[in-house]
C-alpha positions as a Markdown table, in Angstrom:
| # | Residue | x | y | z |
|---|---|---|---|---|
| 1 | Unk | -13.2 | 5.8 | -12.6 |
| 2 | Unk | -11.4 | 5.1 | -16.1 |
| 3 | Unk | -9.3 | 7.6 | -17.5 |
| 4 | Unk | -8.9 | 7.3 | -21.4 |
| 5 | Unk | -5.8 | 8.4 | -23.2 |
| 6 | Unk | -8.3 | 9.6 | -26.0 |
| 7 | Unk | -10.5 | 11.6 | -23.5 |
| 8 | Unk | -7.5 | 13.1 | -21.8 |
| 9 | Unk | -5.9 | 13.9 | -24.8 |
| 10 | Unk | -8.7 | 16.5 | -25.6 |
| 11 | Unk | -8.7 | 17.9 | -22.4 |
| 12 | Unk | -7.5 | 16.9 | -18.7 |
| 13 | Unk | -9.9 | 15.5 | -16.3 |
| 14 | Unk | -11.0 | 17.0 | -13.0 |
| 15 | Unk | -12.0 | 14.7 | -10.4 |
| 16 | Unk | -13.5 | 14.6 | -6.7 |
| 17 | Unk | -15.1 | 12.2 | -5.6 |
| 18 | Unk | -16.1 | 9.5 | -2.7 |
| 19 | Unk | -15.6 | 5.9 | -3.2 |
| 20 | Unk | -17.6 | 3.4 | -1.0 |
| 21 | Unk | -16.0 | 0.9 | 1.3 |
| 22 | Unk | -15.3 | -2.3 | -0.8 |
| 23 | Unk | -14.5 | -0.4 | -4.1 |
| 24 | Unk | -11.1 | -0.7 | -3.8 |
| 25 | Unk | -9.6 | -4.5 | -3.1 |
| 26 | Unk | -6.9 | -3.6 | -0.7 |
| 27 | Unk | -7.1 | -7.7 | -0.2 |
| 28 | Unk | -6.2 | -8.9 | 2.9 |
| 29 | Unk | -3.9 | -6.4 | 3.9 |
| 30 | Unk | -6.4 | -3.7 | 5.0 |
| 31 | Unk | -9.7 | -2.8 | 5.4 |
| 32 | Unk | -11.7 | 0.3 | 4.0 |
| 33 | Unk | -14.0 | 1.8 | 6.7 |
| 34 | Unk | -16.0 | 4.8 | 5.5 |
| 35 | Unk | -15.5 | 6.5 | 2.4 |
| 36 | Unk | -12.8 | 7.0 | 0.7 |
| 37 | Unk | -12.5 | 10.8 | -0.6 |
| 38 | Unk | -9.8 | 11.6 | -3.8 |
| 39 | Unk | -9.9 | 14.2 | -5.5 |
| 40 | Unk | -7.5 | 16.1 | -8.6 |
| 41 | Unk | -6.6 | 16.1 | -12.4 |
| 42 | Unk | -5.7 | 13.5 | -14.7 |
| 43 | Unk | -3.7 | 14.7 | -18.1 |
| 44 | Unk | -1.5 | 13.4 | -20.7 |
| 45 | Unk | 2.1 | 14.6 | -21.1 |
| 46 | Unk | 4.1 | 14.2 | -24.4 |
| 47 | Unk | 7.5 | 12.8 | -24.5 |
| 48 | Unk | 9.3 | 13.3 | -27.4 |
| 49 | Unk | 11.6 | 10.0 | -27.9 |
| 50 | Unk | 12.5 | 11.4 | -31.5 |
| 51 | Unk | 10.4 | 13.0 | -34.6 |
| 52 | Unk | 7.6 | 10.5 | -35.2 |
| 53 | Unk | 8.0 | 8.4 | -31.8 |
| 54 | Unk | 5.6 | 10.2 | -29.3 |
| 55 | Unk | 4.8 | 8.5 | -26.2 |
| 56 | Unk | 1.4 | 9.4 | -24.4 |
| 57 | Unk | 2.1 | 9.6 | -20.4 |
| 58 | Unk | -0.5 | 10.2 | -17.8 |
| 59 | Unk | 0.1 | 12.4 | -15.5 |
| 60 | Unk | -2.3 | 11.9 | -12.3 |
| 61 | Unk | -2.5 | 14.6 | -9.2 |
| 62 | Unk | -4.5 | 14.5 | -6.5 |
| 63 | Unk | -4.5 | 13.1 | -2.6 |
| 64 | Unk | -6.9 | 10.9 | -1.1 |
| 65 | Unk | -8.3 | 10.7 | 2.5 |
| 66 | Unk | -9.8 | 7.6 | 4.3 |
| 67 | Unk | -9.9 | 5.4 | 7.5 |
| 68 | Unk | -8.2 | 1.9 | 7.6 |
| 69 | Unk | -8.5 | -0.8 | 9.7 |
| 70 | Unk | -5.4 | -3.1 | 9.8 |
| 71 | Unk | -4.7 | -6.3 | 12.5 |
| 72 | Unk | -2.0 | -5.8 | 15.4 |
| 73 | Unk | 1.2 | -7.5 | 14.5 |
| 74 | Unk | 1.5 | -8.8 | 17.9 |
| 75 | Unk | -2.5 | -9.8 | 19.1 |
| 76 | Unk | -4.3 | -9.8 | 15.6 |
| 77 | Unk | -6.9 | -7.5 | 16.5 |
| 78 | Unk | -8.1 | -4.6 | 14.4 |
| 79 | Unk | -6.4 | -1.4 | 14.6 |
| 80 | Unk | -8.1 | 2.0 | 12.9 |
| 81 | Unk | -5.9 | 4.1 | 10.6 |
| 82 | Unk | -6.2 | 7.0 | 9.5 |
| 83 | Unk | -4.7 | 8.0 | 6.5 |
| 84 | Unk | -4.5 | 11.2 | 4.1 |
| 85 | Unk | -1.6 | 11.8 | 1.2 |
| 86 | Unk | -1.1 | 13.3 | -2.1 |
| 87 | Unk | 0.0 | 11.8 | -5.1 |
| 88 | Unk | 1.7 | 13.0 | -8.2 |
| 89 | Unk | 2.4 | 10.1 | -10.7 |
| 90 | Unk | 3.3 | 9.3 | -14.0 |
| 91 | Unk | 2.0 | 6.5 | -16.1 |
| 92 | Unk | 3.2 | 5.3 | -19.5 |
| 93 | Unk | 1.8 | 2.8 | -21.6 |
| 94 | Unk | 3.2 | -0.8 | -21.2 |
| 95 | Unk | 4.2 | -0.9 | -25.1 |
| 96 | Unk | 6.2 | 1.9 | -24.5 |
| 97 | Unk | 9.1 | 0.6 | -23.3 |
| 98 | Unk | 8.5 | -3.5 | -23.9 |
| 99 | Unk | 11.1 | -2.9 | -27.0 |
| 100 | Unk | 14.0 | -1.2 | -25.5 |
| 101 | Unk | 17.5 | -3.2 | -24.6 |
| 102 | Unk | 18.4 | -3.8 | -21.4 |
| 103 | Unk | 19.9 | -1.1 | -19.6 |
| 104 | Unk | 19.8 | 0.2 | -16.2 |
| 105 | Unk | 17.1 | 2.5 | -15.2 |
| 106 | Unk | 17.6 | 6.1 | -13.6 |
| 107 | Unk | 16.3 | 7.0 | -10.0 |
| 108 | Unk | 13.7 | 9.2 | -11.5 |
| 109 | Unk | 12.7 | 6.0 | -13.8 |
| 110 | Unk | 11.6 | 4.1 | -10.6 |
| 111 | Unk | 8.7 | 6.4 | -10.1 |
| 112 | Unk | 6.9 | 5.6 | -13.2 |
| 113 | Unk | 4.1 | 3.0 | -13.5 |
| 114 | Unk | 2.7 | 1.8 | -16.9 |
| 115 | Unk | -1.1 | 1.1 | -18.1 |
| 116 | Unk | -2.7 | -1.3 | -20.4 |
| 117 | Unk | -5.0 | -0.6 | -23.2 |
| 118 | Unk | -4.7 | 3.2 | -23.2 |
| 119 | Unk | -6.6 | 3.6 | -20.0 |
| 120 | Unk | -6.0 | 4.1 | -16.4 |
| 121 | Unk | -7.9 | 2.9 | -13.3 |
| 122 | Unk | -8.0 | 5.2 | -10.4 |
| 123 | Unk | -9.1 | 2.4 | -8.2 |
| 124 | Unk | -5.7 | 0.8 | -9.0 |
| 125 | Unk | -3.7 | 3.8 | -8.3 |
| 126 | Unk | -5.6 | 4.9 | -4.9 |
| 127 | Unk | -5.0 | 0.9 | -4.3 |
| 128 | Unk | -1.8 | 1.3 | -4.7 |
| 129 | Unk | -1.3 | 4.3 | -2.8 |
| 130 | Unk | -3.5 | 3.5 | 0.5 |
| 131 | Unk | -1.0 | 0.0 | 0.8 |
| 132 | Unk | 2.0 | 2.2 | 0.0 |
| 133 | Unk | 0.7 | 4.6 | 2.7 |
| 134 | Unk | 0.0 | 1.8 | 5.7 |
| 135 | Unk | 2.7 | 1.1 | 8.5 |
| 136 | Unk | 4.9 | -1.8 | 7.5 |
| 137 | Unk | 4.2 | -3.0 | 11.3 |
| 138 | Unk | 1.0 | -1.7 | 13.2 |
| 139 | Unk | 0.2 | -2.5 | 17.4 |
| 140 | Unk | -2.7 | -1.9 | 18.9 |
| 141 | Unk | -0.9 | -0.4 | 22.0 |
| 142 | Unk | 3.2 | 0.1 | 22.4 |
| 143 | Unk | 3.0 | -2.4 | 25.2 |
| 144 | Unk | 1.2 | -5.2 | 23.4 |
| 145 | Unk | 1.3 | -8.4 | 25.0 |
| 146 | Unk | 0.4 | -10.5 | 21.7 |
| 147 | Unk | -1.3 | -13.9 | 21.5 |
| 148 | Unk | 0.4 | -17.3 | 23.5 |
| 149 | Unk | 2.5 | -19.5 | 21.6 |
| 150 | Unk | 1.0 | -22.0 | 22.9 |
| 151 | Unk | -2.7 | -21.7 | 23.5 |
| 152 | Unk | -3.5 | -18.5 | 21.0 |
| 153 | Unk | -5.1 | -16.9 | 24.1 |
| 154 | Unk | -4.6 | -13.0 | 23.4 |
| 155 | Unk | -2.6 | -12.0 | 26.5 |
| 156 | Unk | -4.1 | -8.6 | 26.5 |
| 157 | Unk | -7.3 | -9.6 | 27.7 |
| 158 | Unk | -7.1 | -12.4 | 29.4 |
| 159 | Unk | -4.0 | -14.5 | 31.6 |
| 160 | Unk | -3.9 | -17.9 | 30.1 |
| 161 | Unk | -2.2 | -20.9 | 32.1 |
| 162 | Unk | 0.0 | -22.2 | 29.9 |
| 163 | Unk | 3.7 | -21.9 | 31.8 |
| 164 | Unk | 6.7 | -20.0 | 30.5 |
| 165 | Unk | 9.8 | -21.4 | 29.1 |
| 166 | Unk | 10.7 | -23.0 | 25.5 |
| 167 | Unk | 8.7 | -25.3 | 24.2 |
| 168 | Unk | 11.2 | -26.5 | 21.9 |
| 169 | Unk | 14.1 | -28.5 | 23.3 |
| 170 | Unk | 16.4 | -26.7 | 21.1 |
| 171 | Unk | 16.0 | -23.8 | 22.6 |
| 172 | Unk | 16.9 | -24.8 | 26.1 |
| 173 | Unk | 20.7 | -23.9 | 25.9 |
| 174 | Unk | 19.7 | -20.1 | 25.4 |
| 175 | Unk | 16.6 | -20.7 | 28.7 |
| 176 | Unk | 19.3 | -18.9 | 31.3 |
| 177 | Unk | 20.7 | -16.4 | 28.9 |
| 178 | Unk | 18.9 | -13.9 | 30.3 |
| 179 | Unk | 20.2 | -14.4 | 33.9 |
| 180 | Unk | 23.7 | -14.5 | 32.2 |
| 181 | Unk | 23.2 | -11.4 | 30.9 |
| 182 | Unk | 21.5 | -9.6 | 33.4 |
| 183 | Unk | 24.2 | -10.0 | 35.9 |
């Protein structure tokens, strides 16, 4: 759904509605599974910068609700999230500030995005906000076993035979550090 600075400027824009899995490229990252459900208001906001310089802002509320599938950190196989937030952005157009000197920006400054040619995707947003919204690190189970260094097997289903120890001869002088320590 495209929100137009024009179209917003005559009025805001209510919205509610259900995307289908695959409408938003969340890449590699995540998965969509089952709709995706947003719903909320999209307006434009004036900021006066000075008598004839009036930027056009859009302001975009709402919250979104959906189920995720990410891989384990550890094993690589797929875990289901599920997620539901709400969002309250701002948006200005990428023009807007393209001119200004270099200067530090203020903590509220950090919240605002920018669009191109006067119009906003929501896709890009909710995109945005579902990654935003995933665990950095996601397991399967707390006591994960994770895949063998050596043979890929996933531990957490099967034993594999592959023996224990480093593999690397630089890390031998740490292989009894773990006795040491213990004791």
């Amino acid at each position: 759904m495209e929100f137009k600075v024009s179209e917003l400027e005559r009025e805001p824009i209510d919205f509610d509605l259900e995307l289908a899995p695959g409408a938003v490229d969340l890449g590699e990252l995540a998965e969509q599974r089952g709709p995706l459900a947003s719903s909320g208001r999209a307006e434009v906001l004036h900021e006066h910068r000075g008598p004839r310089d009036i930027v056009a802002d859009i302001r975009l509320k709402g919250r979104f609700q959906g189920n995720f599938q990410v891989p384990c950190a550890r094993c690589v196989e797929p875990v289901e999230i599920p997620l539901e937030a709400d969002f309250d952005l701002i948006f200005r157009p990428a023009r807007a500030d393209s001119e200004a000197p270099e200067r530090s920006i203020t903590a509220p400054e950090t919240e605002i995005g920018y669009y191109q040619k006067d119009s906003l995707l929501l896709e890009d947003v909710l995109r945005e906000q579902v990654l935003l919204s995933l665990p950095v690190r996601t397991l399967c189970k707390p006591d994960c076993k994770g895949l063998c260094p050596r043979c890929g097997e996933n531990r957490n289903s099967q034993a594999c035979s592959c023996e224990e120890g480093p593999s690397d001869p630089r890390w031998e002088a740490l292989a009894g550090l773990r006795g040491r320590i213990k004791s």
